[in-house]
Residue frames relative to the residue before (quaternion, step in Angstrom):
aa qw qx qy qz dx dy dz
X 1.0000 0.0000 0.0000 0.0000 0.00 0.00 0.00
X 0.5800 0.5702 -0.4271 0.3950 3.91 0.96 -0.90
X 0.7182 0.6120 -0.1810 0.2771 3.02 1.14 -1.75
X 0.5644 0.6025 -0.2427 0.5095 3.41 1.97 -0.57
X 0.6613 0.5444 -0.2200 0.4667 3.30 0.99 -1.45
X 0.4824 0.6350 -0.2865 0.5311 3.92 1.63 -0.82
X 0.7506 0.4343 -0.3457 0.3584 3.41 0.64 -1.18
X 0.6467 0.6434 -0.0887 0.4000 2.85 1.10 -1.65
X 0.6179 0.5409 -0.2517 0.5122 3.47 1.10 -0.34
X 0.6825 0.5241 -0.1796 0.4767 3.30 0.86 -1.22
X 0.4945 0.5247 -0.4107 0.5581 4.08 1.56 -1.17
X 0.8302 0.4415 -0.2318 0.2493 3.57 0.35 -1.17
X 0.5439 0.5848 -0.2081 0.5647 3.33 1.59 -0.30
X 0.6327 0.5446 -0.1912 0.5163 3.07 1.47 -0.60
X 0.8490 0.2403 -0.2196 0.4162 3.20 0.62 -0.98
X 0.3907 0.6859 -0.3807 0.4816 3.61 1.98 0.15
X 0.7933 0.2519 -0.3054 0.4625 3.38 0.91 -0.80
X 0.5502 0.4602 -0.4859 0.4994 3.83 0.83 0.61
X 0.4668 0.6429 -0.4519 0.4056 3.62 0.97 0.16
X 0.7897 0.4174 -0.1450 0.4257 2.96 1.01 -1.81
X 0.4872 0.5049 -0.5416 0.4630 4.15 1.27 -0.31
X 0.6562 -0.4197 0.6202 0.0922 2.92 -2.00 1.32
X 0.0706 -0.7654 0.6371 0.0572 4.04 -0.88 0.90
X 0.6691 -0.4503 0.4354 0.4000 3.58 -0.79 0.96
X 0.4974 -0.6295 0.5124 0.3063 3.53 -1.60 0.73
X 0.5134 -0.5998 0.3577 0.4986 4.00 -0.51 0.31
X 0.7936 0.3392 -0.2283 0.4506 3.67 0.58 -0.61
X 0.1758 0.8884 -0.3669 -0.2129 3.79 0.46 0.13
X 0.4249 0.7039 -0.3544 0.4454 3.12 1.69 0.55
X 0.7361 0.3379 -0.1264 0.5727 3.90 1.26 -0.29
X 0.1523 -0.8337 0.4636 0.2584 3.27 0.44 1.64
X 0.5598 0.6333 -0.4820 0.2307 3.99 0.72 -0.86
X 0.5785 0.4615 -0.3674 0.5633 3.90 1.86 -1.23
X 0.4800 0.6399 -0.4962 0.3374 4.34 0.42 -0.21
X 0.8429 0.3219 -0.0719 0.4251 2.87 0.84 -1.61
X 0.4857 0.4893 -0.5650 0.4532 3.58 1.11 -0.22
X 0.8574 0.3789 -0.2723 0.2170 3.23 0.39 -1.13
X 0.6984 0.2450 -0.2547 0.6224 3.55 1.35 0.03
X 0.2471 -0.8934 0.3532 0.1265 3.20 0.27 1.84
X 0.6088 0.4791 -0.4399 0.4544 3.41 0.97 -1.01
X 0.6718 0.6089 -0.4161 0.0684 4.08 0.09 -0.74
X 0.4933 0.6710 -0.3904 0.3925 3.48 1.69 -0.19
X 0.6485 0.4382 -0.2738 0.5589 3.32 1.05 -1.29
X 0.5478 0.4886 -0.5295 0.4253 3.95 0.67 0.28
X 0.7176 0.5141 -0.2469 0.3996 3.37 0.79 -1.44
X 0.7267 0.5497 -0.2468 0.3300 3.17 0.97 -0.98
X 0.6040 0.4522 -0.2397 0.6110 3.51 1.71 -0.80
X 0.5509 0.4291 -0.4848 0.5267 3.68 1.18 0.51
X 0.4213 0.7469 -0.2923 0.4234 3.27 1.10 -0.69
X 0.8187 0.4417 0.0263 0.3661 2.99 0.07 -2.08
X 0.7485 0.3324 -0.2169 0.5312 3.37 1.10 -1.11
X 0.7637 0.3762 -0.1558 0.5009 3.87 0.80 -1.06
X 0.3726 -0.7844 0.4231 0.2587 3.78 0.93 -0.56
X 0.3390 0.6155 -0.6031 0.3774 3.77 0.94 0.52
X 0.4852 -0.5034 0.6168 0.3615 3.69 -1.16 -0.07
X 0.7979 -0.4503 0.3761 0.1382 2.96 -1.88 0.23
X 0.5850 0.5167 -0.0994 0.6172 2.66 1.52 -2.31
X 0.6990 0.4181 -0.3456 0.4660 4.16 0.36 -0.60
X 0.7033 0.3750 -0.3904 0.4608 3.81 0.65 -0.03
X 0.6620 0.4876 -0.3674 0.4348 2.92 0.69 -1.04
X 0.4445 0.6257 -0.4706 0.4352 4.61 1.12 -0.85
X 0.7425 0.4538 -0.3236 0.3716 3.20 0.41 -2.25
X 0.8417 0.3360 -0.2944 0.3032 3.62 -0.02 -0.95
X 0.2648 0.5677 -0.5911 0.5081 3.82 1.51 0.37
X 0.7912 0.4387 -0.1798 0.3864 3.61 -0.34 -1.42
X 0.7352 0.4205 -0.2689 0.4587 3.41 0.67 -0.82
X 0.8618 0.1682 0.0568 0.4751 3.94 0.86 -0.87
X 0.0331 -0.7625 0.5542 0.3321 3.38 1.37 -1.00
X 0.7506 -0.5070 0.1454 0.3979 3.49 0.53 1.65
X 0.4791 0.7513 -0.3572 0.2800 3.67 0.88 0.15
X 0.2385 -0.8516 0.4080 0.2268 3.07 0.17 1.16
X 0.7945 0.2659 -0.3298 0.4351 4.02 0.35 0.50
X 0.0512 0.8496 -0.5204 0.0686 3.64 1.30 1.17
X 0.0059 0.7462 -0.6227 -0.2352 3.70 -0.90 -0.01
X 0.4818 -0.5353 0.5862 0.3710 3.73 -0.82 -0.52
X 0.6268 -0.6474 0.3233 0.2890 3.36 -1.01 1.48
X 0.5218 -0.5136 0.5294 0.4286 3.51 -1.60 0.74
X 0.4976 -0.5107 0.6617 0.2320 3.47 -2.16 0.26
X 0.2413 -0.8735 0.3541 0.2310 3.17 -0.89 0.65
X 0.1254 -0.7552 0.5709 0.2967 4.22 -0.12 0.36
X 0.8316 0.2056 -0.1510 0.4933 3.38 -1.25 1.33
X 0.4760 -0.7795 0.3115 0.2621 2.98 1.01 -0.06
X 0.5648 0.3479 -0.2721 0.6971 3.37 2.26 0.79
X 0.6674 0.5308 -0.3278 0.4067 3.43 0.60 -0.69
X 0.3002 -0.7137 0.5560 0.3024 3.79 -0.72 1.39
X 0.3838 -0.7201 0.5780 0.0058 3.37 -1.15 1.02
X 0.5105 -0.4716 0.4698 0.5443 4.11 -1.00 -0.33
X 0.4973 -0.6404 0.4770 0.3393 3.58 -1.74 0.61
X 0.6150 -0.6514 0.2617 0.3593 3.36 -0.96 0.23
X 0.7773 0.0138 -0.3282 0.5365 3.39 1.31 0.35
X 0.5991 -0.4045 0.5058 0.4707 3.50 -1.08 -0.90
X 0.1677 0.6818 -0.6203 0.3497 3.71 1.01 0.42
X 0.0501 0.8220 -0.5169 0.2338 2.75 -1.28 1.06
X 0.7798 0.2745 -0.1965 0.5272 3.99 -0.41 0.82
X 0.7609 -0.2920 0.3848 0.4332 2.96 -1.59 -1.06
X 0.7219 0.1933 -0.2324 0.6225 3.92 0.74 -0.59
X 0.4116 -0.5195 0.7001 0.2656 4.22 0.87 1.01
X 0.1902 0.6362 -0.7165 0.2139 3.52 -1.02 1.60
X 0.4577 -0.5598 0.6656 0.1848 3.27 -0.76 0.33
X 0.7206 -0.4788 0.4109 0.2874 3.17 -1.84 1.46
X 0.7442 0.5270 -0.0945 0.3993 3.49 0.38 -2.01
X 0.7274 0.5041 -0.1844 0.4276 3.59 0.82 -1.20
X 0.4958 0.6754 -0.1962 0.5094 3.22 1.75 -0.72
X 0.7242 0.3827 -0.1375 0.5569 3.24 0.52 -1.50
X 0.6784 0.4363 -0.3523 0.4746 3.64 0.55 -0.51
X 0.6415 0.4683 -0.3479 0.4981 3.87 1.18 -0.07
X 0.5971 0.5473 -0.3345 0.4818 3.63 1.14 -0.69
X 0.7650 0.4038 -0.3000 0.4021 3.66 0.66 -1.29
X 0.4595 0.6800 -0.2053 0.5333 3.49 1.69 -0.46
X 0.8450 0.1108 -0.1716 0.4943 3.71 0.38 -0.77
X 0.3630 -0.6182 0.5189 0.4656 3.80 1.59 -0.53
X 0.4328 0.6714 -0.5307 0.2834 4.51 0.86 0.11
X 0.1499 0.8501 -0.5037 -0.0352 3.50 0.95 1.06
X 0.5688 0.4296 -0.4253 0.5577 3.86 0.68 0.24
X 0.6036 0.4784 -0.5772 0.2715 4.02 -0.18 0.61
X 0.3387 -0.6852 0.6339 0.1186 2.57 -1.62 0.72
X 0.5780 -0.5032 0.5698 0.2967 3.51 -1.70 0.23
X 0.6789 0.4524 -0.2526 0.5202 3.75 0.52 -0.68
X 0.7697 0.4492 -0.3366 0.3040 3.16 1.24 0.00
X 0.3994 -0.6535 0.3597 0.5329 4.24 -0.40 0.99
X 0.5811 0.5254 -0.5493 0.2907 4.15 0.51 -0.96
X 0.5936 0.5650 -0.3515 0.4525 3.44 0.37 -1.83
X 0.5781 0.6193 -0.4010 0.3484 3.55 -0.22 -1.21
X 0.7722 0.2289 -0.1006 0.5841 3.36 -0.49 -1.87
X 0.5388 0.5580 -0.5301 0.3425 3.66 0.21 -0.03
X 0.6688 0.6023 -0.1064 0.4226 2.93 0.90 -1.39
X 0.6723 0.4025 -0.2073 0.5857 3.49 1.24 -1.11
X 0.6820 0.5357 -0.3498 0.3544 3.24 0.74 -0.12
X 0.7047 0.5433 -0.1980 0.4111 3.08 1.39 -1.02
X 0.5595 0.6663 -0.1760 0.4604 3.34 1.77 -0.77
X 0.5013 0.6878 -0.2657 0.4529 3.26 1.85 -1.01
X 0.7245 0.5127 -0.1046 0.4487 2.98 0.97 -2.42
X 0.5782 0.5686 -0.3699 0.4533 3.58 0.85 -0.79
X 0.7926 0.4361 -0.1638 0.3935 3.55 0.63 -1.86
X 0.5010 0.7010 -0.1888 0.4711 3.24 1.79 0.14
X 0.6063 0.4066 -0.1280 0.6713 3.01 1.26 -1.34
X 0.6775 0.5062 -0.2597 0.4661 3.88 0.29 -0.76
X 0.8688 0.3493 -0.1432 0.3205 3.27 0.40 -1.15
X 0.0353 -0.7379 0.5742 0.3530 2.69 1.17 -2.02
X 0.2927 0.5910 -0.6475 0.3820 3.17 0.54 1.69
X 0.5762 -0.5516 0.4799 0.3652 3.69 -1.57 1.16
X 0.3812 -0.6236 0.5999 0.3255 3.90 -0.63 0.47
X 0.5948 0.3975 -0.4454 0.5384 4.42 1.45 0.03
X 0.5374 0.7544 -0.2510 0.2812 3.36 1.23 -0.22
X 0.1716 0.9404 -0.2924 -0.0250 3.60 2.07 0.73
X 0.6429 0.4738 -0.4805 0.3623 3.51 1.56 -0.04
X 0.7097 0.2789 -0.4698 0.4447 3.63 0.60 -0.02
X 0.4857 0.5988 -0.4947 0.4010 3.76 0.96 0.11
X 0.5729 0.6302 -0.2858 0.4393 3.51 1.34 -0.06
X 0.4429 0.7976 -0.1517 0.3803 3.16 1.47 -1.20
X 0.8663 0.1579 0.1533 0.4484 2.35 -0.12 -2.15
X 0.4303 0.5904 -0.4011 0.5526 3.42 1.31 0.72
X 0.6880 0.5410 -0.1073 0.4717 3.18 1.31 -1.06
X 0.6159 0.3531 -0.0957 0.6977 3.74 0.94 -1.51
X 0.6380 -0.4158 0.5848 0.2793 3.76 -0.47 -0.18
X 0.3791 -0.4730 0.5970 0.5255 4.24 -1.10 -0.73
X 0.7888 0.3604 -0.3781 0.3239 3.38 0.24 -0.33
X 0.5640 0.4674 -0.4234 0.5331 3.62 0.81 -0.07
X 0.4266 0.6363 -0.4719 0.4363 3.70 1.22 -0.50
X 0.7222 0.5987 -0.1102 0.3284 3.19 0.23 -2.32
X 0.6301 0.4822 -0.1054 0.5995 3.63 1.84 -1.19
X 0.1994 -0.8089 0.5069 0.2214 3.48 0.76 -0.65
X 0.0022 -0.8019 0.5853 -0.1198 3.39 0.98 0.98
X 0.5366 0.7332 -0.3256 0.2616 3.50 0.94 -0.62
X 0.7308 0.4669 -0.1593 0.4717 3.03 1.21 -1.25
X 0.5107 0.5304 -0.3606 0.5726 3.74 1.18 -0.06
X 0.7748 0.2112 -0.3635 0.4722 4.04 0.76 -0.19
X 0.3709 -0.6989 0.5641 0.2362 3.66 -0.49 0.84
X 0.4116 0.5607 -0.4315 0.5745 3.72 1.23 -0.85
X 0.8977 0.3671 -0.1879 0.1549 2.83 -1.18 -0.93
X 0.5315 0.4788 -0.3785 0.5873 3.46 1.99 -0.42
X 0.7606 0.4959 -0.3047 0.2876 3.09 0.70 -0.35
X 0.4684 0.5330 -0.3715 0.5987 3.49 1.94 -0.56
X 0.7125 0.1814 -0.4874 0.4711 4.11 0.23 -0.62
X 0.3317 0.7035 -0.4802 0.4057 3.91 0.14 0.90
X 0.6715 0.3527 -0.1908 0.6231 3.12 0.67 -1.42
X 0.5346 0.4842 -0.4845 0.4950 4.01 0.27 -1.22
X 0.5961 0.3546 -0.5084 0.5103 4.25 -0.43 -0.90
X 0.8008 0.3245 -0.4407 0.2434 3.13 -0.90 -1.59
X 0.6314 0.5229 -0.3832 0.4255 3.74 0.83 -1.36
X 0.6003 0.6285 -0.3462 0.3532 4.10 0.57 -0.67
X 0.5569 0.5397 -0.2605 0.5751 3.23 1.64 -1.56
X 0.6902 0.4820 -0.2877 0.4566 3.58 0.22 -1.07
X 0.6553 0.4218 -0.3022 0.5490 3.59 0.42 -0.50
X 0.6600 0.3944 -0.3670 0.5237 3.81 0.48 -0.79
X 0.6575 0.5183 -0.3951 0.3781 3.70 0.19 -0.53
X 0.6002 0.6532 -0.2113 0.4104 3.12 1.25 -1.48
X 0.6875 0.4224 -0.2130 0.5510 3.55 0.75 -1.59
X 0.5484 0.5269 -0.5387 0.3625 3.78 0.22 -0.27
X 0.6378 0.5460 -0.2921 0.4580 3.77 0.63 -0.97
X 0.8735 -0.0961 -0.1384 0.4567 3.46 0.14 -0.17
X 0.2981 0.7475 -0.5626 0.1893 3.94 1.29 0.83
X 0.4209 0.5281 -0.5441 0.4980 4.08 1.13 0.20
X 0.5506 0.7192 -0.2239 0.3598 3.23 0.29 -0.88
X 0.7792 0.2198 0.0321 0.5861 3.10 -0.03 -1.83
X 0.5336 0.6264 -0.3490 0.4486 4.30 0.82 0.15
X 0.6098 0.4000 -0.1409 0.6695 3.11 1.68 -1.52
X 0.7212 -0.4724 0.4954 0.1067 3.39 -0.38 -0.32
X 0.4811 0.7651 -0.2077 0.3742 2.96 1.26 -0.87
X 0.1525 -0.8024 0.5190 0.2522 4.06 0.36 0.99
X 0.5487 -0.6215 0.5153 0.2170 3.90 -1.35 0.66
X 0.7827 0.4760 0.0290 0.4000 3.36 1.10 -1.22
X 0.3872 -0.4138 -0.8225 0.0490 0.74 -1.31 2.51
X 0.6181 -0.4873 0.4482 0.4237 3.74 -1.56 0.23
């Protein structure tokens, strides 16, 4: 009987913590449908906004690209033999895919000793602060989302190195992040009275 009650515990632990993961918004291509439909996340972005100065439209790019909003992304397994799942290639992790190290360097930095990576606030916090940092460091515009991409991407020092310019990929992925930022900024203009007031979107 223990051994039943053991199972049974575990289904339920199981299926409590897939209750509680966060699914992707249905439209992630139209921040104004992001935000109708996950109401609390504007007032995240925006108090990242507010406190760190990155735009909306520039968090909201980075984490398309970085996660397609998913709040427990990892980076693919490696393969051994070319079948055998292997370790992933980094500790990336969450919505804004952070790294183990990069993490900790944002916690001891802001004192946010209860965030998480799976979380959307933390997140844009996080993107925000990284902005402000790559700002201060760089002297990159915080509206500036292709090389704020970059250097979000390369590190400040690989910035500083221009590793960038050795990956043709990658000039071209913080490419897409602008255009997708532009698209989001345009997007948010249409219903940012709205979303300022409070006012829920959903449905249109």
């Amino acid at each position: 009987m223990r051994k039943n009650y053991k199972g049974l515990l575990a289904i339920i632990l199981t299926l409590v913590v897939a209750g509680c993961s966060s699914s992707p918004p249905r439209n992630i291509n139209d921040g104004c449908e992001i935000f109708s439909e996950k109401d609390d996340w504007y007032e995240h972005a925006h108090d990242s906004y507010k406190k760190w100065g990155v735009p909306v439209h520039v968090q909201l790019a980075i984490i398309h690209q970085e996660s397609k909003f998913r709040d427990d992304a990892k980076p693919e397994r490696d393969t051994l033999l070319w079948i055998i799942p292997w370790f992933r290639k980094s500790s990336a992790f969450g919505f804004a895919q952070v790294k183990d190290a990069t993490w900790d360097w944002y916690i001891d930095k802001t004192g946010n000793w209860g965030a998480d990576r799976d979380e959307f606030e933390d997140a844009v916090d996080f993107i925000g602060w990284y902005g402000n940092m790559s700002h201060k460091t760089l002297g990159i515009s915080k509206w500036d989302t292709y090389n704020q991409y970059l250097a979000y991407h390369e590190g400040h020092g690989g910035f500083k190195r221009k590793t960038y310019n050795k990956k043709k990929w990658l000039i071209g992925v913080a490419r897409k992040v602008e255009r997708r930022a532009k698209s989001y900024g345009a997007q948010l203009k249409r219903c940012e009275g709205d979303l300022d007031s409070g006012w829920s979107l959903w449905p249109f």
